[in-house]
C-alpha positions in Angstrom: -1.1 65.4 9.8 -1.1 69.1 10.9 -2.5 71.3 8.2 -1.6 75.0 7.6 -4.4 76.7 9.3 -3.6 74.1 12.5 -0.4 75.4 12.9 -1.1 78.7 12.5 -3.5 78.8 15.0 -0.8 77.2 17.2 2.0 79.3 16.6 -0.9 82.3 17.4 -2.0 80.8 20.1 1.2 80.3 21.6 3.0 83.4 21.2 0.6 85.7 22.1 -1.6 83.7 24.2 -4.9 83.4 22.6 -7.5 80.4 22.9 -7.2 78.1 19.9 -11.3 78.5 19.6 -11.0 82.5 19.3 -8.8 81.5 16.3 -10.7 81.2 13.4 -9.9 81.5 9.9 -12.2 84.5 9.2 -10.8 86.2 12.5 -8.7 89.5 11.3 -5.0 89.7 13.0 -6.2 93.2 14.4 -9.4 91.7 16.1 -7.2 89.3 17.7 -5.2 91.6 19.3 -2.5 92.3 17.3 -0.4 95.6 16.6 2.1 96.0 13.9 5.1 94.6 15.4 3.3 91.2 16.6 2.7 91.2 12.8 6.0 91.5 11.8 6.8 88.7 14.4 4.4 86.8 13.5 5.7 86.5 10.0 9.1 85.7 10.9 7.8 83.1 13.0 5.3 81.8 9.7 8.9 82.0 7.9 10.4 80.1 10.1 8.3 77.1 10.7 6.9 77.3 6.8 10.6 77.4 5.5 9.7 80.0 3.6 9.8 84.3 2.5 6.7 86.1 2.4 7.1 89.3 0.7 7.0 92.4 2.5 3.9 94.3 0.0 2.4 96.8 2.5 2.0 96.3 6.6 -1.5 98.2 6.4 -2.6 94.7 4.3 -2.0 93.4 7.0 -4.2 94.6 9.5 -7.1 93.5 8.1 -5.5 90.2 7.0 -7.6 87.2 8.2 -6.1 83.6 9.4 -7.5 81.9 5.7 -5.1 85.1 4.0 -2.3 84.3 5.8 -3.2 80.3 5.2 -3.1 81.0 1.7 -0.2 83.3 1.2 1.8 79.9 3.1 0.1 77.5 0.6 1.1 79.7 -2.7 4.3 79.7 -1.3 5.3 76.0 -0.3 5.9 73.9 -3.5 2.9 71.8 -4.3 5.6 68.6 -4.9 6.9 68.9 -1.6 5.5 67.4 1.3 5.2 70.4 3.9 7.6 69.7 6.7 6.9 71.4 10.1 9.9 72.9 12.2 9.8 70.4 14.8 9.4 67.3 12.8 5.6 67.1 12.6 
């Protein structure tokens, strides 16, 4: 089973083509690269495989954000009953 962090690091390392080992889960988004409108992508694109909102409390947050923030926002969110179902049917 994929976990959170797994797929994160996919989705990160597919749409803005990074090497899954320069992913880690203390990396920030801005030392990986990212400006504020892959952020805002990026969270759509967590919504959208996640099923879920993430609520929009300050971009600047953001920027120094690491993977394991981001990992536990998704985990906060997602209903501990519910098995979490990929996009994709993992």
């Amino acid at each position: 089973m994929t976990t959170i962090f797994e797929k994160v690091q996919e989705i990160l390392g597919k749409k803005y083509s990074l090497a899954p080992e320069t992913i880690t889960k203390d990396s920030t988004l801005e030392s990986l690269g990212l400006d504020s409108l892959d952020l805002i992508e990026l969270l759509f694109d967590v919504e959208d495989e996640f099923q879920i909102r993430i609520p929009q409390d300050g971009g600047s947050a953001l920027k120094t954000a690491t993977v394991q923030d981001i990992v536990d926002s998704i985990q906060k969110l997602v209903s501990p009953e519910t098995p979490i179902q990929l996009a994709g049917g993992q």
